[in-house]
TORLOFI-606752 format. One line per field, with one value per residue (C-alpha): residue number from 0; residue in one letter; x, y, z. Coordinates in steps of 0.1 Angstrom, whole numbers. Example, Ala and Ser with C-alpha at 12.3 -4.5 7.8 and 13.67 -1.06 7.14 Angstrom:
# residues 2
kolgu = [0_1]
mimi = [A_S]
x = [123_137]
y = [-45_-11]
z = [78_71]
***
This chain:
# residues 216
kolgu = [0_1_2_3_4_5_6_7_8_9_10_11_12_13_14_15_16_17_18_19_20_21_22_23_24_25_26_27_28_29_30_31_32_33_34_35_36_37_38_39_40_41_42_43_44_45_46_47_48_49_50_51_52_53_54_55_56_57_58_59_60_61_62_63_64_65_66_67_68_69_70_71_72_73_74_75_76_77_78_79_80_81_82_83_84_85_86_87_88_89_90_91_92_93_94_95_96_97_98_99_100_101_102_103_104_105_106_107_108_109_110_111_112_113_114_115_116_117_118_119_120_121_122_123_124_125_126_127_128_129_130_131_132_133_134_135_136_137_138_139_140_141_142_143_144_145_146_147_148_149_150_151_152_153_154_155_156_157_158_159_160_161_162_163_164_165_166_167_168_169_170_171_172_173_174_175_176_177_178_179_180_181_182_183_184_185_186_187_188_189_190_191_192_193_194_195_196_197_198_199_200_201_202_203_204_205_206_207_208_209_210_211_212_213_214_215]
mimi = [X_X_X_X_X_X_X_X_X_X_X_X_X_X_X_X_X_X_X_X_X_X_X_X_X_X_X_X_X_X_X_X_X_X_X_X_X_X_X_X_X_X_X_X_X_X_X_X_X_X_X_X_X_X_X_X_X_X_X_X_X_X_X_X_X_X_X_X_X_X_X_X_X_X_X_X_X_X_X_X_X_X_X_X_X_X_X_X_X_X_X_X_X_X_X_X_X_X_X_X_X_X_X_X_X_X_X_X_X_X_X_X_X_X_X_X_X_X_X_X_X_X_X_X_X_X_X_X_X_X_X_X_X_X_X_X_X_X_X_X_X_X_X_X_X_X_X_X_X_X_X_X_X_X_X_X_X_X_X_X_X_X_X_X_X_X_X_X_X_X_X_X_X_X_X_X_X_X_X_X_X_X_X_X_X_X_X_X_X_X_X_X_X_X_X_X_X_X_X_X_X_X_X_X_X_X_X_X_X_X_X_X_X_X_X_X]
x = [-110_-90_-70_-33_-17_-43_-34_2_-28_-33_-63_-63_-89_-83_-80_-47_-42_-9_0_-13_10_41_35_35_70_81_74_40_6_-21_-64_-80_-113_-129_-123_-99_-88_-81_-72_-52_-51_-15_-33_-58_-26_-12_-47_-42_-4_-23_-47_-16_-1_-33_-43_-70_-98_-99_-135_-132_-106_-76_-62_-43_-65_-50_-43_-41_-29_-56_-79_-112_-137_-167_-200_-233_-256_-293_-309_-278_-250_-219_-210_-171_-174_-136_-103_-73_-36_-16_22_32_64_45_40_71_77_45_40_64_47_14_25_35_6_-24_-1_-12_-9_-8_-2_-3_-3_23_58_68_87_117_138_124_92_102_119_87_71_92_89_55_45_30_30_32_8_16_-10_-4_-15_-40_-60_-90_-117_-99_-97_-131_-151_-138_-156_-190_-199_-188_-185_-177_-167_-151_-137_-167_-155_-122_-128_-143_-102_-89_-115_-108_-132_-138_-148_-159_-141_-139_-113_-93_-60_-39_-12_19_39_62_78_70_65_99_119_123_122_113_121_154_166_159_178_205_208_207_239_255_256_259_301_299_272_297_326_309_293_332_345_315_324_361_354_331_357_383_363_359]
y = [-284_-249_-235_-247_-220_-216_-234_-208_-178_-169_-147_-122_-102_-64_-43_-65_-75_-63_-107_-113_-84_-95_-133_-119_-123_-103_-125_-138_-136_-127_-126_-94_-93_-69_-33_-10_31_40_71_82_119_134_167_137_121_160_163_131_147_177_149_136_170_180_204_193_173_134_123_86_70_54_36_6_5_-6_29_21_40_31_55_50_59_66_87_96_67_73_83_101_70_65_41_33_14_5_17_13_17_42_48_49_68_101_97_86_120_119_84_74_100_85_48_59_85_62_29_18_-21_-22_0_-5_7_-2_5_3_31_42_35_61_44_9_20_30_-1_-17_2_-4_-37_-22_-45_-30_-48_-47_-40_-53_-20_-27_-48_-27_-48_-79_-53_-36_-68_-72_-45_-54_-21_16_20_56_89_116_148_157_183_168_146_112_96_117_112_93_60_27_1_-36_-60_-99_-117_-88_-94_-115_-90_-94_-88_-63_-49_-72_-60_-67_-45_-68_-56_-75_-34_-30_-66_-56_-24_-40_-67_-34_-18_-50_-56_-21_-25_-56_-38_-4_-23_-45_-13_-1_-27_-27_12_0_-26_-2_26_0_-9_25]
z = [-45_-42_-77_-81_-54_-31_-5_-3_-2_35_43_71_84_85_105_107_143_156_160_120_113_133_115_82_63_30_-1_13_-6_13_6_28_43_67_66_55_45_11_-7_-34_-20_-8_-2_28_38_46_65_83_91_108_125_142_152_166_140_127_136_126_108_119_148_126_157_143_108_72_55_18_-10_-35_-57_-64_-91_-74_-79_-56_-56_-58_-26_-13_-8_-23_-51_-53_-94_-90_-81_-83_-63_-66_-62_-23_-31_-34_4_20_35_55_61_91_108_101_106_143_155_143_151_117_110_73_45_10_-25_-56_-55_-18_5_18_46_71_64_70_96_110_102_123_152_157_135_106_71_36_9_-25_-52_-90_-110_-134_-114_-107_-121_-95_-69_-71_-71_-40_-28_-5_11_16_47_54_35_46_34_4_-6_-24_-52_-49_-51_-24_-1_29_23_45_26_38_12_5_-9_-18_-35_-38_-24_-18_19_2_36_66_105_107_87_54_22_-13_-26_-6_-16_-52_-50_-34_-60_-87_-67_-65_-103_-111_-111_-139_-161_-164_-171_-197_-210_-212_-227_-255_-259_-263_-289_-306_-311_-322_-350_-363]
***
C-alpha cells in the first residue's frame, strides 16, 4: 500500500522527454529517476555560456539534459573515483542572466534548484519546453540518498561543487513543477499576489502610523 499522497507523486524519468516536459503543469510533485547535470558553480554555468557561443569546448553533449542547480559535497574515492556524500540546491537566481541562453543552445528540458527565475528565463522555458524543479533547501540527506552512481565529472580542476557532475539517481525528490513548459509560474503568481496586496498593507500601515501619532 503507497504512503497517504503517493498516489498525487508522478515519477518521470530524466533526461525529461520533451512530451513528459510539455505534460507537466506548475504546482505538480514529481519523483526523478535516471540521469541528470548538477552544479552549484556560476563560474561552470559562464563555461557552459562559452560552450554555447563556441568558445570553448563542451566535456559531455548537454543536448536536451536536466541542468540542475545543486551542490555537492564530494571527495576522491579510493582507487581514483569520485564519491558525491550529499548535496544540496542552491539558489537559481544567481544564474538568471546566463540561463536563457543555456535553456535555448543545449534545448535543456528541465532545470532546477530553489528559488525559481525570472521572466527572461521562463520566457525561455517556454520557447523550447523546458520545466523548472523546485528543491526544498535542507534536504540533502533526502536528496543524496537518492544518489545511485556518479556518472561523469568534468572540469577537476574547480572544486568538487562546481564541477560539472552526472549522476544516476532513484527516487529523487519529491520536487515541485515550479515553472511548467508552458510559461506558468508558482514564483510569478506569488509575486503577483505580493503587488496586489501591497496597496491595502501601506494604507493600513498609514492608518496604524496615524493612530500612533494621535496618541502621543
Amino acid at each position: 500500500m503507497s504512503a497517504p499522497g503517493m498516489e498525487e507523486i508522478r515519477r518521470v524519468r530524466m533526461p525529461l522527454s520533451r512530451e513528459d516536459a510539455l505534460s507537466l503543469h506548475a504546482g505538480d510533485m514529481v519523483l526523478l529517476d535516471g540521469e541528470l547535470v548538477i552544479t552549484a558553480g556560476l563560474p561552470t554555468c559562464q563555461r557552459l555560456a562559452e560552450c554555447v557561443e563556441g568558445r570553448r569546448e563542451l566535456p559531455r553533449p548537454l543536448d536536451g539534459v536536466g541542468l540542475f542547480h545543486l551542490g555537492s559535497y564530494s571527495r576522491e574515492a579510493p582507487g581514483g573515483g569520485f564519491e558525491v556524500l550529499y548535496m544540496n540546491p542552491t539558489t537559481s537566481t544567481r544564474f538568471n542572466a546566463l540561463m536563457p541562453g543555456l535553456i535555448r543552445g543545449f534545448g535543456l528540458t528541465a532545470v532546477g534548484g530553489k528559488g525559481g527565475l525570472d521572466a527572461a528565463c521562463v520566457n525561455a522555458m517556454r520557447e523550447v519546453g523546458c520545466v523548472y524543479f523546485s528543491f526544498v533547501g535542507g534536504g540533502a540527506p533526502l536528496l543524496s540518498d537518492a544518489i545511485r552512481e556518479v556518472v561523469s565529472v568534468h572540469w577537476n580542476d574547480l572544486v568538487s561543487h562546481y564541477r560539472l557532475v552526472t549522476l544516476r539517481v532513484e527516487a529523487l525528490g519529491p520536487v515541485t513543477v515550479g515553472i511548467d513548459a508552458h510559461g506558468n509560474s508558482l514564483y510569478g503568481d506569488l509575486s503577483q499576489a505580493a503587488t496586489d496586496r501591497m496597496p491595502a498593507i501601506m494604507a493600513e500601515l498609514g492608518r496604524e502610523r496615524d493612530e500612533a501619532e494621535h496618541m502621543r
